[in-house]
N, C-alpha and C positions, 0 to 999 in steps of 0.2 A: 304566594303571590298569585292569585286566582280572579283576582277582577284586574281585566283588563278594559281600560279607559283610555281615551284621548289626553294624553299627557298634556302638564304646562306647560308652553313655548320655552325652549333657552334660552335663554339672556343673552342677549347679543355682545357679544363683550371680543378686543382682537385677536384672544386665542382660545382654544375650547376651554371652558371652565377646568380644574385639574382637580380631582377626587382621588384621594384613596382608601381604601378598604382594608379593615383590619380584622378578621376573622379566624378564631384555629380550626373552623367547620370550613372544608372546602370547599364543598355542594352550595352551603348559603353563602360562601365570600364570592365564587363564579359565578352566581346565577343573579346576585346583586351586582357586580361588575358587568353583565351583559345586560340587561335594561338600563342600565347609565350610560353604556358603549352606544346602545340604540339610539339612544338621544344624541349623540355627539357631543357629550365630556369622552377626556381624556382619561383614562381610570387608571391604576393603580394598586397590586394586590399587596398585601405582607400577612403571613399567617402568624406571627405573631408578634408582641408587644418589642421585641428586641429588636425585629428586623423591622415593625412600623418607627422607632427611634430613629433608625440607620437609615432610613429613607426620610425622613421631613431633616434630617440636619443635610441630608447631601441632595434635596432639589425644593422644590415653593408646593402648596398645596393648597386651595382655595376652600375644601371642605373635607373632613374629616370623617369617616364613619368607620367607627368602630364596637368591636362585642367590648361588653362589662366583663363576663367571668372568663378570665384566660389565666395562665401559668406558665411561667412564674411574673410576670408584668401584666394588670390587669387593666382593664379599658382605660379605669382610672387614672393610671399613670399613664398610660398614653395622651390622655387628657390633659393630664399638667406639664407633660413636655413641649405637646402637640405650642399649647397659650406660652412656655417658655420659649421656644423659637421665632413664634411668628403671633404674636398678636390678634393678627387681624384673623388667622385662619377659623373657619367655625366648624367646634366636632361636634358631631349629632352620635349619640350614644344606643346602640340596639341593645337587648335585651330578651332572654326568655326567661329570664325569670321578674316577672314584672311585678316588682314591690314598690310602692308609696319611695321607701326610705333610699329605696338605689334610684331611682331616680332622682328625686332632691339634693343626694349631697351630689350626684352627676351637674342639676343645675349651678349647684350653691361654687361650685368648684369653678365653673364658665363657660359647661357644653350649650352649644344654642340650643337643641333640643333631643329628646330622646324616643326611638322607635320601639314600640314593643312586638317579639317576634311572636307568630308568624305574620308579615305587615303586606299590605296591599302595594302594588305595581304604584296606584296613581299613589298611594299617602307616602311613598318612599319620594318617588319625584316631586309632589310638595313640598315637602318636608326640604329637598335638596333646593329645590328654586327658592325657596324661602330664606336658608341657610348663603344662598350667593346673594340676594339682595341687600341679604345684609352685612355681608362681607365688603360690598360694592361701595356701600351709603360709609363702613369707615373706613376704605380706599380713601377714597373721594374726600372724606371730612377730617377724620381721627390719621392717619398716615402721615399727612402735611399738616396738621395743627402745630400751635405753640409748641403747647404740651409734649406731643408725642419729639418734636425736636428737642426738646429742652432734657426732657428724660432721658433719649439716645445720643445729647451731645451733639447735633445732627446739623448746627446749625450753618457750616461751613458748605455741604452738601445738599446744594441749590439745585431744584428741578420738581417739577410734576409730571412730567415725559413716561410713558411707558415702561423705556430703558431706564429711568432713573428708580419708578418705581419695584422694577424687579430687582435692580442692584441694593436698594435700601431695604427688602424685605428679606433679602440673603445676608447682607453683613448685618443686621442685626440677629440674626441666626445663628449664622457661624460665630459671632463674637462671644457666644455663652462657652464656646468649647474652645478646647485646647489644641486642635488643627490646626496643620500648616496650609496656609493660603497665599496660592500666587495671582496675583493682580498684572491683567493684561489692560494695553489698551495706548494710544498712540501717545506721542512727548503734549504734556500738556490739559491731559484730563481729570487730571487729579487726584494720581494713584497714591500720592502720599497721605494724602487727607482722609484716605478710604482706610488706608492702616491704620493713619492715626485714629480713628473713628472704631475701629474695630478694637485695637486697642483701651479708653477708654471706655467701653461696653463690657471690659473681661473682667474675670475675676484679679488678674494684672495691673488694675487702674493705678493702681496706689504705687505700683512699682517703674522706672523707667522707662520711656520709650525710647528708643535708639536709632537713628535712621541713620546709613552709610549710604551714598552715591558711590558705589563701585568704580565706576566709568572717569571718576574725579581723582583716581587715588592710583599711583602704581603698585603693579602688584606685590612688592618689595613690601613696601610700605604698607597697606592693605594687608598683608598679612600679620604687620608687628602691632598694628594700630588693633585690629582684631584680635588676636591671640595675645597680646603680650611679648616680652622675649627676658631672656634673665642675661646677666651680666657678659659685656664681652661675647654675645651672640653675633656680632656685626661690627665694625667701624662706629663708633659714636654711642652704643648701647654702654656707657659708662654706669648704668645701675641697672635693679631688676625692674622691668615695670609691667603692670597691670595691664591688660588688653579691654578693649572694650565691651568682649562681649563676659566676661567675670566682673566687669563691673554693671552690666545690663541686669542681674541675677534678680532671678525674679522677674521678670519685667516682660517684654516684648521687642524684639529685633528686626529691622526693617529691612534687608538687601536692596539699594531699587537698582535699576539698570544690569541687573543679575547677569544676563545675558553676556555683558563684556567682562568678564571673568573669564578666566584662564582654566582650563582642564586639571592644571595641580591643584589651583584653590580650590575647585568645586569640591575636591576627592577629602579634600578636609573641611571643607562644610556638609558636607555628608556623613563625617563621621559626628560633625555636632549633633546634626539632629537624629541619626541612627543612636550614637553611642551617650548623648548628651554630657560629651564631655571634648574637653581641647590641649593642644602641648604647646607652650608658648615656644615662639623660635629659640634653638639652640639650646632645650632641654628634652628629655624622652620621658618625666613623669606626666601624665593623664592629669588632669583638673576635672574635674565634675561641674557644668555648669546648668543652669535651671532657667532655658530661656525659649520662649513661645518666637518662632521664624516664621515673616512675614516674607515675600519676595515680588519684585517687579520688573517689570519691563516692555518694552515698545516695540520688541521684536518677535518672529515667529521661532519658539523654540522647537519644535517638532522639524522645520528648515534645516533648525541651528546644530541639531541632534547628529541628521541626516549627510551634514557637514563637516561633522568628527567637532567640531565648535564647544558644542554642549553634552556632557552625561547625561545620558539617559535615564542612570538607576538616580541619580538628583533630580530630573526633570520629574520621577513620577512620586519623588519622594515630598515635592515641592508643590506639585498640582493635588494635593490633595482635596481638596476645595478651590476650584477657580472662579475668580470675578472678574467680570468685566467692566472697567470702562466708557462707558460709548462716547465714540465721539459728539463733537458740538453738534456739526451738519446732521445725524440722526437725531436730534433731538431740538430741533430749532425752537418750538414751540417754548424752552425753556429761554431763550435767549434775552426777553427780559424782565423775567424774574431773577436772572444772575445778573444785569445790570443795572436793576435797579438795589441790587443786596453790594455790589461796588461803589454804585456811587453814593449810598450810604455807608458804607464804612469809610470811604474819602470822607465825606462831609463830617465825621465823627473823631478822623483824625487830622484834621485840619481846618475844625471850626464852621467851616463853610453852610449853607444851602444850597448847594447845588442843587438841579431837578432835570430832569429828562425829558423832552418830551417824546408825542407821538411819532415825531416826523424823524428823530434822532433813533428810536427805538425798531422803527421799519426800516431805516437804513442798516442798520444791525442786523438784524431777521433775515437782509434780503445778501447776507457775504457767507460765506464756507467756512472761513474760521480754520484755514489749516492749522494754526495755532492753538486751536481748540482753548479751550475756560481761560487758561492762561494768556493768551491774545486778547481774548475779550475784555477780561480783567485792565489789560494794559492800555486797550481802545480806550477805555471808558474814563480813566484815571489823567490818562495823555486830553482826551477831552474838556477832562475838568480842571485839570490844570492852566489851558489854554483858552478857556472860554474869558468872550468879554462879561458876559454877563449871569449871572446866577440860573439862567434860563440854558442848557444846552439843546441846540438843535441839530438838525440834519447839517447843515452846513459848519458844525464844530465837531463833529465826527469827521475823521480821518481814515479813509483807507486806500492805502500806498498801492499807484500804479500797480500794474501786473510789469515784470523786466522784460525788458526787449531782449528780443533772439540775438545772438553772439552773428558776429559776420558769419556770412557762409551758412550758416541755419536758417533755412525759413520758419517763420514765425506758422508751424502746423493746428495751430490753437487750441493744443493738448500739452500742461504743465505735466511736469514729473511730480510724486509725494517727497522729492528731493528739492528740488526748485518751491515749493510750498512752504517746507520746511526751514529750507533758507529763511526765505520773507520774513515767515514769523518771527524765527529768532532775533533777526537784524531790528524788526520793529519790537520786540520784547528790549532789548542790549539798549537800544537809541532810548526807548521809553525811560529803560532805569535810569541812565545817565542823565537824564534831564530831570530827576527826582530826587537824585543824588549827587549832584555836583560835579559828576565827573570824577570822585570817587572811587579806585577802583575797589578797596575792601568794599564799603560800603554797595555798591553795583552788584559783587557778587553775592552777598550775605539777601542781599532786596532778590537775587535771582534763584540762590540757593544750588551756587555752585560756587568750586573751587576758583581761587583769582587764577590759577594755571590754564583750569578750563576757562575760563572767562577769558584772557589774551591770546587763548588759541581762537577760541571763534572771533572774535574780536578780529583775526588776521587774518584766518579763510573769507571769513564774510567784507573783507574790507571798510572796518570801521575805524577811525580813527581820535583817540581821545583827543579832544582841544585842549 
């Protein structure tokens, strides 16, 4: 690297471009990470093929460079992983031994392009600016296409946001492997959809998805509904029966609301996923079970840990891959791209043409959404339900007072995420009830909770069915 030149500008972009380097030459992998470092990317080393794997499945990578002849995993397969994980990512392939034929099937295969060593300062950074423009152009276009949705299933997870686009280039990542992934992120962002989503992407599609609400189910029960139990285990266990998660086999397992779990259950869903197997209540044989654990929740477990709450050695068995979430408010810009993807799917279950306008749509934009997707979803629907005319505007949007301070409180014009949270749910409960007749099966199956949970908040919240 002996010509030293005025580099090409970085591409402006809101986080430094992110490179890594895959070399089993130390001298060339350090000396090409420190003219990258110069520019200001973020760089990234792995000296070889097994540990450049172990790094694009556990973080995002926006360019790739790596050596051809390495052992026992050569550039090549770094190559088809690198396109197996992430799509959009582009590997530029170096080389000293620079033959016609390694480079071509390197292109034929989907490297953007290949260096031959020993390579100049400036044609390295060409070559990399080049590599991110066009990483950028199928961000921007191939990322959010039909297609690229259609492929991944994707079409429930609405957003062009920043956050949405790093959450969407990770779970389709993770979803090639067989890791445990726990999904963080507040009531309401759509951590179920994200499983689901991960789910079909696995090699698991064909087999069951299973989601348990933890928080819905006493622990009693939660454990027999889980594991099974054989005869005479309990009051009322008058046969042996099947647990859910032996009939999941195969397939993929959702925990959501993990967090409100009890310290005994966690110590036996730790043995699932350590020992992959389970003892139904009130027998002591082991069962062998073959199931991909998903986990979720809206709390800080790291708190929860620190709280004697939650296991530790399940919190890191659990976090093996974490996603986030983000909520609504970070990501406003998406606000109505999700409402217009709701008020067509109303219109497609209920015949209608509804339409939105602009004045309805900045009214949306300009609220918090402590409710987060799920709020919005119920804004837009309660909208359309309510509207005189096929036209919804600002003024058929609905959003519920803030609650007056209790006597004796002054009104200090800071809500709690407790008081936030309220709101939402009471405006989600009213929503479904006017969707479904007052209903209570139906309210909860629309909310996707238990009727038990459903008449507890129903009672904290002071709502009252007519």
């Amino acid at each position: 690297m002996s010509d030293v030149a005025t580099p090409p500008a970085v591409p402006e972009t809101p986080q430094p471009p992110r490179i890594l380097i895959v070399d089993d030459q130390r001298n060339m992998r350090t000396t090409t990470a420190l003219v990258l470092r110069q520019q200001g990317y973020q760089v990234s080393e792995a000296e070889s093929g097994e540990v450049a794997l172990s790094r694009l499945l556990a973080e995002p990578f926006d360019v790739v460079l790596t050596d051809l002849k390495m052992a026992p995993l050569d550039g090549l397969a770094v190559l088809r992983g690198a396109l197996e994980v992430s799509p959009s990512t582009q590997v530029i392939v170096m080389t000293g031994y620079s033959t016609v034929e390694s480079a071509v099937e390197a292109m034929q295969l989907g490297a953007y392009d290949y260096l031959s060593k020993p390579f100049k300062e400036s044609e390295l950074l060409l070559r990399v600016q080049r590599a991110l423009e066009q990483r950028r152009l199928l961000v921007d276009v191939g990322l959010f296409s039909d297609e690229f949705r259609q492929r991944y299933k994707l079409d429930n997870l609405v957003g062009r946001s920043a956050p949405m686009r790093d959450l969407l280039t990770r779970l389709v990542r993770v979803s090639t492997t067989e890791v445990t992934v726990l999904i963080t992120g507040e009531s309401g962002t759509g951590k179920e959809l994200i499983a689901r989503a991960i789910h079909v992407n696995s090699k698991r599609s064909s087999r069951p998805f299973v989601p348990v609400n933890c928080a819905a189910i006493s622990e009693t029960l939660l454990e027999s509904e889980l594991f099974g139990h054989v005869k005479g285990a309990f009051t009322g266990a008058v046969k042996l029966r099947q647990g859910l998660l032996e009939e999941a086999s195969g397939g993929t397992f959702f925990f959501d609301e993990i967090a409100e779990t009890t310290p005994a259950f966690q110590a036996k869903l730790l043995r699932v996923i350590q020992e992959h197997e389970i003892r139904r209540v009130g027998d002591n044989a082991s069962i062998p079970v073959d199931v991909r654990v998903i986990a979720a929740t809206n709390q800080d477990l790291k708190k929860a840990i620190g709280e004697k709450r939650f296991r530790e050695d399940l919190y890191y068995r659990l976090n093996v891959v974490p996603l986030h979430a983000p909520p609504l408010r970070e990501r406003k810009e998406d606000i109505p791209l999700l409402a217009q993807h709701f008020i067509s799917r109303f219109n497609q279950r209920n015949g209608t043409r509804r339409t939105l306008t602009q004045g309805a749509l900045q009214k949306m934009a300009g609220y918090d959404f402590p409710g987060n997707v799920r709020e919005l979803e119920n804004m837009v629907e309660q909208a359309a339900a309510l509207a005189h005319s096929d036209e919804i505007d600002a003024a058929d949007v609905f959003i519920e007072a803030r609650t007056a301070p209790a006597p004796g409180n002054p009104d200090t014009g800071v809500r709690t995420l407790a008081q936030e949270v309220d709101d939402a749910e009471r405006r989600a409960i009213e929503a479904a009830m006017q969707r479904n007749d007052g209903q209570i099966e139906k309210i909860a199956r629309d909310l996707d909770v238990s009727t038990t949970t459903l008449w507890r908040k129903m009672k904290r919240l002071g709502i009252r069915k007519e």
